[in-house]
C-alpha positions as CSV (number, residue, x, y, z in Angstrom):
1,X,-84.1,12.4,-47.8
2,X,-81.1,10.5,-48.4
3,X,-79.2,10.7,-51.8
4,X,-76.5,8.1,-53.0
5,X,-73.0,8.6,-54.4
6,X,-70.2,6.7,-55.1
7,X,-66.4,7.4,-55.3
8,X,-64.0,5.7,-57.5
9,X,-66.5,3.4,-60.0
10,X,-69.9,4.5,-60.7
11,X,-72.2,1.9,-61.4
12,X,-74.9,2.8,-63.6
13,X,-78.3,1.5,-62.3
14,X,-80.7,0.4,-64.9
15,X,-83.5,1.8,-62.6
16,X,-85.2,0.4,-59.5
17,X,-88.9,0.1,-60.5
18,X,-88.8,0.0,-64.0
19,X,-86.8,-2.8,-65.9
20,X,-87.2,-3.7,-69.4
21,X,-86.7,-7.8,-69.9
22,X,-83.2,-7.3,-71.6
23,X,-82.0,-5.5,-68.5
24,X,-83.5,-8.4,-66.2
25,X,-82.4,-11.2,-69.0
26,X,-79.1,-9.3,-68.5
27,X,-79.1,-9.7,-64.4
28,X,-80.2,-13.4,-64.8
29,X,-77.2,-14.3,-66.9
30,X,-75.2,-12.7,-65.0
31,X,-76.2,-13.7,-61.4
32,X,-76.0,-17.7,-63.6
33,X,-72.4,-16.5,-64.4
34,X,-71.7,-15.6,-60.5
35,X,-72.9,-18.4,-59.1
36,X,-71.0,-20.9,-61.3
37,X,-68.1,-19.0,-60.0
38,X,-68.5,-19.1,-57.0
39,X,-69.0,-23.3,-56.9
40,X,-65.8,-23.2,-58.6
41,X,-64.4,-21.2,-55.6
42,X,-66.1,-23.1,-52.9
43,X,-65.1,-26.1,-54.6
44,X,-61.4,-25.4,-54.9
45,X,-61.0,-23.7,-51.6
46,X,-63.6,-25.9,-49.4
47,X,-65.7,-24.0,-46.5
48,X,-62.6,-22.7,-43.8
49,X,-61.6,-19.2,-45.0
50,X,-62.3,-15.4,-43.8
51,X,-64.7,-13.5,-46.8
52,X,-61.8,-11.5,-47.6
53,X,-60.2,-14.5,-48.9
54,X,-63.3,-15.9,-50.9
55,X,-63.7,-12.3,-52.5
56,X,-60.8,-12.1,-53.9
57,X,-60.5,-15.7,-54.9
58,X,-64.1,-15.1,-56.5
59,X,-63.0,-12.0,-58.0
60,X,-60.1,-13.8,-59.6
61,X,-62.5,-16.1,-61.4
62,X,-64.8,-13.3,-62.6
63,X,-62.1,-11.7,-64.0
64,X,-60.5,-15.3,-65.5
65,X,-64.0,-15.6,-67.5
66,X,-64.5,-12.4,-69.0
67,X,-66.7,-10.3,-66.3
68,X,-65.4,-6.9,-64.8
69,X,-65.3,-6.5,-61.5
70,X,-65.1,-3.9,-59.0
71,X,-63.9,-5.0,-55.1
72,X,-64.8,-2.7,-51.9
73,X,-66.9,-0.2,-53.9
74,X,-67.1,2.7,-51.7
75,X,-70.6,4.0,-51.0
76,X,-71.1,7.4,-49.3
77,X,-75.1,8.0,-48.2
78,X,-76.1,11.9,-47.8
79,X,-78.6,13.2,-46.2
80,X,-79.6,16.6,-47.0
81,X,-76.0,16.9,-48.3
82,X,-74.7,15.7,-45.3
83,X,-72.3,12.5,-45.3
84,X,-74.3,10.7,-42.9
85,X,-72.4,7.2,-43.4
86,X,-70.1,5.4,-46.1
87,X,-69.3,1.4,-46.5
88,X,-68.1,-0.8,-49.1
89,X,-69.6,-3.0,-51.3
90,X,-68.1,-6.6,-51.9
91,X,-67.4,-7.3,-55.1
92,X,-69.5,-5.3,-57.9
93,X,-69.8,-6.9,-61.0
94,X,-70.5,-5.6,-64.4
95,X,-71.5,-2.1,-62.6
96,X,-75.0,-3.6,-62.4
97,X,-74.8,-7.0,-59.8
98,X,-73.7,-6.5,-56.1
99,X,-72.7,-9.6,-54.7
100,X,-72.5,-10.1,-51.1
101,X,-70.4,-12.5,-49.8
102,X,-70.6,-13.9,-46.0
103,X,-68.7,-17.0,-44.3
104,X,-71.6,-17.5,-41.2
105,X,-73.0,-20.8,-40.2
106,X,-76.5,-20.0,-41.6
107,X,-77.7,-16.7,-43.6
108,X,-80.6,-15.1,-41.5
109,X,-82.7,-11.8,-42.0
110,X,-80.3,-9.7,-40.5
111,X,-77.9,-10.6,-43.9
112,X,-80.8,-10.4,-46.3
113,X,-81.5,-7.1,-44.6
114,X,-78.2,-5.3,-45.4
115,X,-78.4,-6.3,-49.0
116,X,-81.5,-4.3,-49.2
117,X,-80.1,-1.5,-47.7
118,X,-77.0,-1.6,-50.2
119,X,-79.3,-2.2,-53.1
120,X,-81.7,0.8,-51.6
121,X,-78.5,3.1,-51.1
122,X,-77.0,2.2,-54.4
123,X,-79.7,1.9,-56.7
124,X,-79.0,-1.1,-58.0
125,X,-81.6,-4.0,-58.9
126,X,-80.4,-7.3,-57.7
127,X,-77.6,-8.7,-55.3
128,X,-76.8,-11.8,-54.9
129,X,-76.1,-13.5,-50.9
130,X,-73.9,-15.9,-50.9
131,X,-72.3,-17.9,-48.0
132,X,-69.4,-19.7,-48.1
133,X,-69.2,-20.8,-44.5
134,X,-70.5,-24.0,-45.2
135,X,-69.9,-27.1,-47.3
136,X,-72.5,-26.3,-49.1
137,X,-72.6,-22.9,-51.1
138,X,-76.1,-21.1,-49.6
139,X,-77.3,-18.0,-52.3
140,X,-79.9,-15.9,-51.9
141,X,-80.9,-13.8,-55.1
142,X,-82.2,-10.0,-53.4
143,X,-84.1,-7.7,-54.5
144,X,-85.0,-3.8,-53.0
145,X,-88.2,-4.4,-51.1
146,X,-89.7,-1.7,-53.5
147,X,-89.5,-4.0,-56.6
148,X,-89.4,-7.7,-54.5
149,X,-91.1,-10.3,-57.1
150,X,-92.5,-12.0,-54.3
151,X,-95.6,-9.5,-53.6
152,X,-96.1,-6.8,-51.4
153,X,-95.2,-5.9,-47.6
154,X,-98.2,-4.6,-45.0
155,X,-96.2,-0.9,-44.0
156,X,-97.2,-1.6,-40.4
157,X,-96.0,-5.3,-39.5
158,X,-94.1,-6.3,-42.4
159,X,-96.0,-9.1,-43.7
160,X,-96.0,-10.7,-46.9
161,X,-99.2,-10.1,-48.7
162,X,-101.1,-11.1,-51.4
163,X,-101.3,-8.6,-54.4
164,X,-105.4,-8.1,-53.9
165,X,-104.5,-7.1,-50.6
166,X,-103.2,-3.6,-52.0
167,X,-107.1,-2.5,-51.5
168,X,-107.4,0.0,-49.1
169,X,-111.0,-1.7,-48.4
170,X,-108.6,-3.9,-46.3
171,X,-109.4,-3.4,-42.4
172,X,-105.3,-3.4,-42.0
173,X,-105.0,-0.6,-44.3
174,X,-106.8,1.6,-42.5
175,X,-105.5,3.4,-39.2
176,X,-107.7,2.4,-36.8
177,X,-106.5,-0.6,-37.4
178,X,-103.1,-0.5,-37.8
179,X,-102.1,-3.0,-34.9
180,X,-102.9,-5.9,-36.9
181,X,-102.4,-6.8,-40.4
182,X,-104.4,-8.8,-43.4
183,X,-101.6,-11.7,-43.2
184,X,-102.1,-11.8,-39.3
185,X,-105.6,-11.9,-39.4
186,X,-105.5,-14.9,-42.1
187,X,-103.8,-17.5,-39.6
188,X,-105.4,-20.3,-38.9
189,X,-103.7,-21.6,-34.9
């Protein structure tokens, strides 16, 4: 089992799984507040810089309307009190929002992917993608795949499901058939 800690600022997580609607009325204002900053940083700097530039230029804004902000957040990841890794966050706002920032042609899986594993690592609720490497400002709003609003995920192939499909009635839910899922078996080629 791996355990999270941080050094230098804390953030406080509101708790993965369980969220009252302040906390997530909080999150949306505040991912809102994020994203409005970060047109106004796009918009002033167009798409051509590295992310450290964007970061800092983002965090300048945060700070300019009244958010706090925490850049390169280190996270060090135990296991069985172990350091087994440490990485920084980009910019953390308010202790609760991790925001991602990336400067790549197109954001694929891979970057959606690493938030999850921040968020997971962290314990934080929400973080919000955002690419600046094109005219265009691309955002992604992520969630840990525990608590993903979109619906379940098959364990064994990763599918999205539909919630009825938690039944363990379901053929892909039981061992023997573990090679193949509800959400494979439900394509129509």
């Amino acid at each position: 089992m791996w355990y999270r800690r941080f050094r230098g600022k804390s953030p406080q997580p509101a708790g993965i799984f369980k969220v009252s609607s302040a906390d997530s009325d909080r999150l949306n204002d505040l991912s809102r507040r994020v994203i409005g900053c970060a047109f106004t940083v796009l918009n002033t700097l167009e798409a051509s810089f590295l992310e450290k530039v964007y970061e800092n230029a983002l965090a300048l804004e945060l700070d300019a309307v009244g958010l706090s902000v925490a850049q390169q957040v280190a996270a060090t990841v135990y296991y069985h009190d172990v350091v087994v890794g440490e990485y920084f966050v980009d910019p953390l706002v308010e202790n609760v929002l991790l925001v991602e920032l990336k400067t790549a042609k197109a954001l694929d899986e891979a970057h959606r992917m690493q938030c999850v594993n921040y968020l997971e690592a962290t314990g934080l609720r929400l973080c919000l993608l955002l690419n600046f490497g094109r005219p265009r400002l691309e955002i992604k709003r992520v969630w840990p795949t525990a608590c993903d609003p979109r619906g379940p995920i098959c364990v064994f192939c990763a599918h999205r499901l539909p919630s009825f499909a938690l039944d363990s009635s379901l053929p892909c839910h039981k061992p023997r058939n573990a090679d193949r899922c509800w959400a494979q078996s439900q394509r129509h080629d």
